[in-house]
C-alpha positions in Angstrom: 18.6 -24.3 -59.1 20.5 -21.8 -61.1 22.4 -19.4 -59.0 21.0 -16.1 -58.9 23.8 -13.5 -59.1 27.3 -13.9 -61.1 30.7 -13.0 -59.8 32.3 -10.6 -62.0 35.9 -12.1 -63.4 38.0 -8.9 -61.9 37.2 -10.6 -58.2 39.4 -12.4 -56.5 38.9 -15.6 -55.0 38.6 -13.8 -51.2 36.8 -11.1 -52.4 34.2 -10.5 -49.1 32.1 -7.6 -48.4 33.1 -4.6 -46.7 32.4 -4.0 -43.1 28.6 -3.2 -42.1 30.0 -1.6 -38.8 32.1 1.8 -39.0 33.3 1.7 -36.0 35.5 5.4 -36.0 31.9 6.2 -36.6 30.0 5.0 -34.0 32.7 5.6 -31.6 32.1 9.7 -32.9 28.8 9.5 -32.3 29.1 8.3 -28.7 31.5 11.2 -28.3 29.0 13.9 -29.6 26.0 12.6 -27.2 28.4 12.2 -24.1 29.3 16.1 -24.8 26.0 16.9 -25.0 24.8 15.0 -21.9 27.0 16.6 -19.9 26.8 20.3 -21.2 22.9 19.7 -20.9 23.9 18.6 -17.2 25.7 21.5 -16.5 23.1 24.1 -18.3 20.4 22.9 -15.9 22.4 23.3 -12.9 23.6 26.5 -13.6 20.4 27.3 -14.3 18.9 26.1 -10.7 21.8 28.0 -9.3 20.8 30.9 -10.7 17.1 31.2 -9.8 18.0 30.1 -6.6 19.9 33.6 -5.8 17.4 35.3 -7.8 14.2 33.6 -5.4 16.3 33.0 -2.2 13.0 32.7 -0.2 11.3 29.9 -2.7 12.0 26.1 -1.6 10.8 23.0 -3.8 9.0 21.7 -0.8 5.9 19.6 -0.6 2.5 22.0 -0.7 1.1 22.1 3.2 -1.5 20.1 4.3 -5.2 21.5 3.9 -6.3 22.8 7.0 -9.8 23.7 8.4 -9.5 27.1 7.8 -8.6 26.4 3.5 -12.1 25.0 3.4 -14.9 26.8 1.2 -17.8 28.3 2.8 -20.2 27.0 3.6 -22.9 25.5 2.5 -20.5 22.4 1.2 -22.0 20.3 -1.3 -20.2 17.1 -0.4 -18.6 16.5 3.5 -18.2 12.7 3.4 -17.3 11.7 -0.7 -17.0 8.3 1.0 -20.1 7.6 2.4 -21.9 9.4 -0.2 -19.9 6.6 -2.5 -20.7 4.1 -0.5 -24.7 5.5 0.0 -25.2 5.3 -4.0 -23.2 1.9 -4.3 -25.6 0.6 -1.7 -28.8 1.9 -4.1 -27.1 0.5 -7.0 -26.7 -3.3 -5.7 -30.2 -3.3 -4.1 -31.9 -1.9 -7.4 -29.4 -4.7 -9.4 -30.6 -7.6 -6.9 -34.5 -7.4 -6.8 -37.3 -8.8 -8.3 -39.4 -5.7 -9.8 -42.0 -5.7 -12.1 -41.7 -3.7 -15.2 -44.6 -4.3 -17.0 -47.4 -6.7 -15.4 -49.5 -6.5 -18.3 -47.2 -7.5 -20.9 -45.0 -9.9 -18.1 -42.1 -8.0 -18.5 -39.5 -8.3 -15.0 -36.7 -6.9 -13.9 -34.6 -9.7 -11.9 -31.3 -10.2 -10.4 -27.9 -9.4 -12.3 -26.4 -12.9 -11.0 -29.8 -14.8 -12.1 -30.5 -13.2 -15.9 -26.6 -14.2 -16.0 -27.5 -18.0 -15.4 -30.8 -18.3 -17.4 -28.9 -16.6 -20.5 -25.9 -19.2 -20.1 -28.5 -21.8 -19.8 -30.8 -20.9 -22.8 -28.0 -19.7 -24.9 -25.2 -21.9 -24.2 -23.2 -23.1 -27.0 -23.4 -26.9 -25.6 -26.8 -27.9 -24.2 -25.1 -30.1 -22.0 -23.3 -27.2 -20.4 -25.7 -26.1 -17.7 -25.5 -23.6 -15.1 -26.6 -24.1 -11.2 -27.5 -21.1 -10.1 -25.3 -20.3 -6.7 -27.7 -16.9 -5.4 -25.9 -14.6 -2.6 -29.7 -15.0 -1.5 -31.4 -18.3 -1.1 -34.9 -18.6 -3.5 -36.9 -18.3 -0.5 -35.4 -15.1 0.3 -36.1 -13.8 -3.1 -39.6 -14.6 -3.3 -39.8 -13.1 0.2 -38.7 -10.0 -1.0 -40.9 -9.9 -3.9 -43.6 -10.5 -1.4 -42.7 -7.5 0.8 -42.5 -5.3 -2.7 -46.1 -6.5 -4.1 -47.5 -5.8 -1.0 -45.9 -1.9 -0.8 -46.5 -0.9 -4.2 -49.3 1.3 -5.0 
């Protein structure tokens, strides 16, 4: 392997680089940002004083608590956010967790999230020795009870 650079015949034998680190540099430059930490330190407080004696009456206090008398008029749209949360949530799981029929004609179903999730891992799995038992919230008798009750209250 050939060496890459050459030395030129002027250098001495303990020729070495010069110093990557300045130090009287660095040492400047801390010296500049502690100056300007602490006249920035003393601006803002200087400035607080001030618009303290020019707003004597203003505090930095928390904002007081919403009483009855803050509230809008009424009618109000929305008393309980909570409940109405926890109302729509409820519609939500029941419409994700029912047997429904979509399409009779065509057999198209809607069924529940946590069973479509088990018959796609078990058709579509990469190993077909990888399958699935399905673990319902609601037992299979349950299900087809429900689907029972629906047939029979649909139009």
């Amino acid at each position: 392997m050939k060496p890459q650079g050459r030395i030129p015949p002027s250098a001495s034998p303990s020729a070495h680089e010069a110093a990557d680190l300045h130090v009287p540099k660095i040492l400047r430059a801390v010296v500049v940002l502690g100056v300007s930490l602490m006249v920035s330190i003393v601006a803002v407080t200087l400035f607080f004083r001030h618009l303290e004696t020019k707003f004597p009456g203003r505090t930095s206090e928390a904002a007081p608590q919403v009483t009855s008398a803050d509230l809008p008029p009424l009618p109000r749209l929305q008393t309980d956010p909570l409940g109405d949360l926890r109302a729509v949530r409820k519609v939500e799981d029941s419409r994700l967790n029912r047997y429904l029929w979509i399409d009779r004609q065509h057999g198209i179903a809607q069924i529940p999230v946590d069973r479509a999730m088990v018959l796609w891992v078990n058709n579509y799995s990469a190993t077909p020795a990888t399958k699935v038992v399905p673990t319902p919230a609601v037992t299979e008798l349950e299900m087809r009870q429900e689907k029972a009750q629906e047939a029979s209250h649909a139009p």
